[in-house]
Backbone as a ProteinNet text record, in pm:
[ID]
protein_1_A
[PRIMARY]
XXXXXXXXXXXXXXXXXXXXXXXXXXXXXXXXXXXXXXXXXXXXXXXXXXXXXXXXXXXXXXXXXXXXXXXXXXXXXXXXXXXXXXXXXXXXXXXXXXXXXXXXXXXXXXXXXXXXXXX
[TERTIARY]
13201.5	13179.5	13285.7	13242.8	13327.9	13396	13560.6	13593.7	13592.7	13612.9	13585	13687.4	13702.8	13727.7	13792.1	13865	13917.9	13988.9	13886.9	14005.2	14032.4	14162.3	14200.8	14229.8	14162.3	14180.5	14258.5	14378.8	14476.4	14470.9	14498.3	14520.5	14362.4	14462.8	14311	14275.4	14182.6	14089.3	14194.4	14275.3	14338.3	14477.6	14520.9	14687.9	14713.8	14696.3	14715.2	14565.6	14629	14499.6	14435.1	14530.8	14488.2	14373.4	14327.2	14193.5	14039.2	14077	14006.1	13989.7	14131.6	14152.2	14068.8	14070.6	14037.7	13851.2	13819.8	13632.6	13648.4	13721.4	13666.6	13677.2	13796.3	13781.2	13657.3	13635	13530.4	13389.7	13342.1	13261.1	13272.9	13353.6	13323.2	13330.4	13401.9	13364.2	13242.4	13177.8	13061.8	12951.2	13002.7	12883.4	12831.7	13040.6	13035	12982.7	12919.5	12862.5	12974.3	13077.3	13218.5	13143.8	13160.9	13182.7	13271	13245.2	13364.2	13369.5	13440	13394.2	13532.7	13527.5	13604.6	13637.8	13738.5	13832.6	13899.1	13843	13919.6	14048.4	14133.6	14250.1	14324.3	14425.8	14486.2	14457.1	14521.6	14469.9	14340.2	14331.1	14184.1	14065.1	14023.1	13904.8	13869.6	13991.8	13917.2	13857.4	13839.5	13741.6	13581.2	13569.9	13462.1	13400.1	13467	13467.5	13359.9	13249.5	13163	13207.1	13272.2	13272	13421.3	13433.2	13547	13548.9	13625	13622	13752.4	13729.2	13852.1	13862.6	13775.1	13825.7	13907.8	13908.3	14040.2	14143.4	14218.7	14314	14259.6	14224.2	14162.5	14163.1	14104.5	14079	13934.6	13905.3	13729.8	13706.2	13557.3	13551.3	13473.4	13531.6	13483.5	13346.1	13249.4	13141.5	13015.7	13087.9	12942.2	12971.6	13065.5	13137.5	13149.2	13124.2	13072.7	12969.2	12885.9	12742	12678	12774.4	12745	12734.9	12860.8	12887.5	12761.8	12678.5	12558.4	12465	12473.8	12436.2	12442.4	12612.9	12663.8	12698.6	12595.2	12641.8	12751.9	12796.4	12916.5	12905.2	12832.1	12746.3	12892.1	13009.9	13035.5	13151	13104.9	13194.2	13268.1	13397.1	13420.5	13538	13596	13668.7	13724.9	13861.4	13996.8	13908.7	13892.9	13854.6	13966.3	14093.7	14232.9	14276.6	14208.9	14246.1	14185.2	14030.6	13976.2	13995	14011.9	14071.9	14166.8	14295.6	14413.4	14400.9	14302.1	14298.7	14155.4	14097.2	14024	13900.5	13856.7	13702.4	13638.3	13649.6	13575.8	13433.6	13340.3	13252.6	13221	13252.2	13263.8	13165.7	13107.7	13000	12998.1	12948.9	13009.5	12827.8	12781.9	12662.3	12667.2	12760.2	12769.2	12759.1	12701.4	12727.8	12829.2	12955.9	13041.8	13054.1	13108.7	13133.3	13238.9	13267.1	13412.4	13464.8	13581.8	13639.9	13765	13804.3	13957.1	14046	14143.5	14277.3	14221.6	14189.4	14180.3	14078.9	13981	13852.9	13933.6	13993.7	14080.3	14116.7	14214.4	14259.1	14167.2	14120.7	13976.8	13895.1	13885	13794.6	13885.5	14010.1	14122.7	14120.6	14161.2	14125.6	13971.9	13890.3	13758.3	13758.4	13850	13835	13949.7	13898.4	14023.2	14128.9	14078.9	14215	14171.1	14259.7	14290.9	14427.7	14350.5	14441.5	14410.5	14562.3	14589.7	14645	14577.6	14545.6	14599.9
4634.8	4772.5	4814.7	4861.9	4918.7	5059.4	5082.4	5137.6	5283.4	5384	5528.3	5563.3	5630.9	5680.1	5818.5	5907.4	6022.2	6026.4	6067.7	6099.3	6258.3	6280.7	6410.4	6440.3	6529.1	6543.6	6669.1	6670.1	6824.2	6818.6	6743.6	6790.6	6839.6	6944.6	7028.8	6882.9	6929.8	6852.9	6819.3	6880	6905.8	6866	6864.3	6835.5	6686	6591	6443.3	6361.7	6228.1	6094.3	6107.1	6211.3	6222.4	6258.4	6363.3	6419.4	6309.3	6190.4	6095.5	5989.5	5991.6	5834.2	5847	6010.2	6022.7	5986.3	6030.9	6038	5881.1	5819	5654.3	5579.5	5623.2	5553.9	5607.7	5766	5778.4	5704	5731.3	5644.1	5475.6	5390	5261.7	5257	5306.2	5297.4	5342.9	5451	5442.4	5348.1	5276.9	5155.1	5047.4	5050.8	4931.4	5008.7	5047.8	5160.2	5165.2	5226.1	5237.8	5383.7	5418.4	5540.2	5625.2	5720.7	5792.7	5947.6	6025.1	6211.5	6224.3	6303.4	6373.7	6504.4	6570.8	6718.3	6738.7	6876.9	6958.6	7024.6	7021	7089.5	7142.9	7246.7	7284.3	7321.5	7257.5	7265	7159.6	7081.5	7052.7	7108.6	7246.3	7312.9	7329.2	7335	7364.7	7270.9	7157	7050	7108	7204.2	7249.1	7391.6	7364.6	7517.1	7492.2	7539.5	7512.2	7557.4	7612.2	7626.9	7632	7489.2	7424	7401.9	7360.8	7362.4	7224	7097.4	6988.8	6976.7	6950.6	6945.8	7017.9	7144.6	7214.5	7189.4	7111.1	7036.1	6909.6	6851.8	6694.9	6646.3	6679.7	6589.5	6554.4	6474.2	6408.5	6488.4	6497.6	6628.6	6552	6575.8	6526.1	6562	6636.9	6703.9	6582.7	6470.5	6323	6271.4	6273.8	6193.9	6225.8	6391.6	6467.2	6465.8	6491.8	6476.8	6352	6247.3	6104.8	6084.1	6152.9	6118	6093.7	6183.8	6193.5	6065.9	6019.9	5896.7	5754.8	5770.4	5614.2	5677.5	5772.7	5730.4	5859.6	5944.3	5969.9	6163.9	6193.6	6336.2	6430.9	6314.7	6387.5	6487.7	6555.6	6659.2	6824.9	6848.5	6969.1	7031.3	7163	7244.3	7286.1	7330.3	7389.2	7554.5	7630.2	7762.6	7855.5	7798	7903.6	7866.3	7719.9	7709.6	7790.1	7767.9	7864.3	8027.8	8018.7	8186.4	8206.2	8141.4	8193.6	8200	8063	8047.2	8150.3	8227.7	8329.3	8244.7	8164.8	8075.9	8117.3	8209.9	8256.8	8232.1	8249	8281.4	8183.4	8033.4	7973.9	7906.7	7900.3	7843.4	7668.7	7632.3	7456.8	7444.6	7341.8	7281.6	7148	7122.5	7022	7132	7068	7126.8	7070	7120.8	7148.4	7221.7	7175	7228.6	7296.6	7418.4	7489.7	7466.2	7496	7419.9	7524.7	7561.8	7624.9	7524.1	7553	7453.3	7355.9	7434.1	7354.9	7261.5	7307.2	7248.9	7116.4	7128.9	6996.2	6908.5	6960.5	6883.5	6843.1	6840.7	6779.5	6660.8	6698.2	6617.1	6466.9	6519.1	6398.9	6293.9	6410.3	6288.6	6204.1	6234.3	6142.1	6028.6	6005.6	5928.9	5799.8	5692.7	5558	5548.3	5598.1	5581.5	5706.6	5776.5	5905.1	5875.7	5875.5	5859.5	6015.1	6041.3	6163.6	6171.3	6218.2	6210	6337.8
13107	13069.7	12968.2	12866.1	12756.5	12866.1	12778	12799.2	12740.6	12732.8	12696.1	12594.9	12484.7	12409.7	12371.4	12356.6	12304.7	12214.3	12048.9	11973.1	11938.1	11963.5	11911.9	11795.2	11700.1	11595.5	11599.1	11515.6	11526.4	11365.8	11293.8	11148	11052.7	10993.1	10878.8	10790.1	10730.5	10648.6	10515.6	10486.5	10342.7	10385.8	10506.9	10545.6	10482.2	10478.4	10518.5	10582.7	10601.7	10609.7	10755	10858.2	11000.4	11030.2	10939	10981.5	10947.5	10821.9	10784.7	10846.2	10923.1	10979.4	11109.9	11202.7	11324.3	11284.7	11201.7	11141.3	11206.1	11102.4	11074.6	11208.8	11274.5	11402.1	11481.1	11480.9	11546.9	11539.1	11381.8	11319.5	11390.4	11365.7	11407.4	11535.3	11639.9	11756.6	11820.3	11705.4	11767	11714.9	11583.2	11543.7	11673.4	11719	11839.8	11934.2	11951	12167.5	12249.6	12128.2	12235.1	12288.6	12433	12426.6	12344.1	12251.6	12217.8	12202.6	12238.2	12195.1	12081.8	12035.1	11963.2	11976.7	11945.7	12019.4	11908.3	11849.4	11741.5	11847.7	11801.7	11846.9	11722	11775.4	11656.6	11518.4	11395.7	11286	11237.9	11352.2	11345.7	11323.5	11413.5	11383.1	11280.4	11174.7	11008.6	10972.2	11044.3	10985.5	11018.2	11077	11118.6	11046.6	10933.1	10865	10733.8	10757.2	10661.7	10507.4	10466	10373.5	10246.5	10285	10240.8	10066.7	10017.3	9874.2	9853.6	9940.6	9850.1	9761.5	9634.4	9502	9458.9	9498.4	9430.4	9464.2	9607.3	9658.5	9609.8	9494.5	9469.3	9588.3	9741.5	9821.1	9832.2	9929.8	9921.8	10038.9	10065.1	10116.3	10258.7	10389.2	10538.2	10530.3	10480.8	10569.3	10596.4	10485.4	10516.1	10606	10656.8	10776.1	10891.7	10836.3	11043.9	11048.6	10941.2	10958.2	11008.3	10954	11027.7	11168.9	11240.6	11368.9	11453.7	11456.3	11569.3	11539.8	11416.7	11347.3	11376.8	11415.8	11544	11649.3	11718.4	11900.6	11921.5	11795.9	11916	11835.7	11980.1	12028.1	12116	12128.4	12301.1	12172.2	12086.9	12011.2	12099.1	12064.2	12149.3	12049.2	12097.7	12004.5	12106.7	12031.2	12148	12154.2	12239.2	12198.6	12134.8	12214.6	12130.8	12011.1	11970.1	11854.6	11746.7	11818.6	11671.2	11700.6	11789.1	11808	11711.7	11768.5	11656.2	11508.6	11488.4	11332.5	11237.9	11358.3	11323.3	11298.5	11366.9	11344.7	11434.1	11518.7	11638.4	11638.7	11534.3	11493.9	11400.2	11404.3	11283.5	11249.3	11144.7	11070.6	11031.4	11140.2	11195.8	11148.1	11110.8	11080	11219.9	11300	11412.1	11536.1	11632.4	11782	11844.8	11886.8	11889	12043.5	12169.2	12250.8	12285	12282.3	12282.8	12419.3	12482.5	12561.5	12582	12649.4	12714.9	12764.8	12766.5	12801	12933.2	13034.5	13165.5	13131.8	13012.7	13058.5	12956.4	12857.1	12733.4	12880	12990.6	13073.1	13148.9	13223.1	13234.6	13160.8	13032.7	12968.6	12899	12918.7	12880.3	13008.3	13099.7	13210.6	13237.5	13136.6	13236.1	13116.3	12999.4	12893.2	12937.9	12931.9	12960.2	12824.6	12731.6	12646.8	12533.4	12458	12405	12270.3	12192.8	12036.3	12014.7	11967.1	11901.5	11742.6	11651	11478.9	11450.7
[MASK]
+++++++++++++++++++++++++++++++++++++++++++++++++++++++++++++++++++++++++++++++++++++++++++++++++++++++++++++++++++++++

């Protein structure tokens, strides 16, 4: 039996390689039928912000790569709720389903995963 998966994504789309690197691992572990979910935390949620603009930071822009996810296997998607609170996404215009989540429920869902990379 394959083992289970958690990657935490905390960095924005535009910070650094964290927010790309967490996609790609997600992506191939789900080519292989790893189980895997993924967890916006922090400055993560802005990966969920429809209406981004990288070129003007010359970065390449995530939205083919979330759109992919549901593509290889990996559905089990969720969001900090205080994250997008603080960062004012309350209401945020995500094109993914996206399960929001409160602290207890993050602790919880960490524990039912056998291993948990944090990006």
């Amino acid at each position: 039996m394959s083992k289970s998966l958690l990657i935490i994504s905390r960095q924005a789309p535009w910070s650094g390689p964290g927010a790309r690197e967490a996609l790609d691992i997600a992506l191939a572990g789900g080519a292989f039928d790893l189980p895997v979910g993924l967890l916006f935390l922090d400055d993560g949620v802005f990966q969920l912000s429809g209406a981004q603009q990288p070129g003007n930071l010359q970065q390449k822009d995530l939205s083919a790569n979330l759109q992919a996810l549901p593509m290889f296997g990996v559905e089990a998607l969720y969001a900090s709720q205080r994250s997008l609170d603080e960062r004012g996404l309350r209401n945020h215009a995500s094109s993914l389903a996206v399960e929001c989540l409160d602290d207890s429920s993050i602790s919880a869902l960490i524990d039912r995963y056998d291993q948990v990379i944090t990006l």
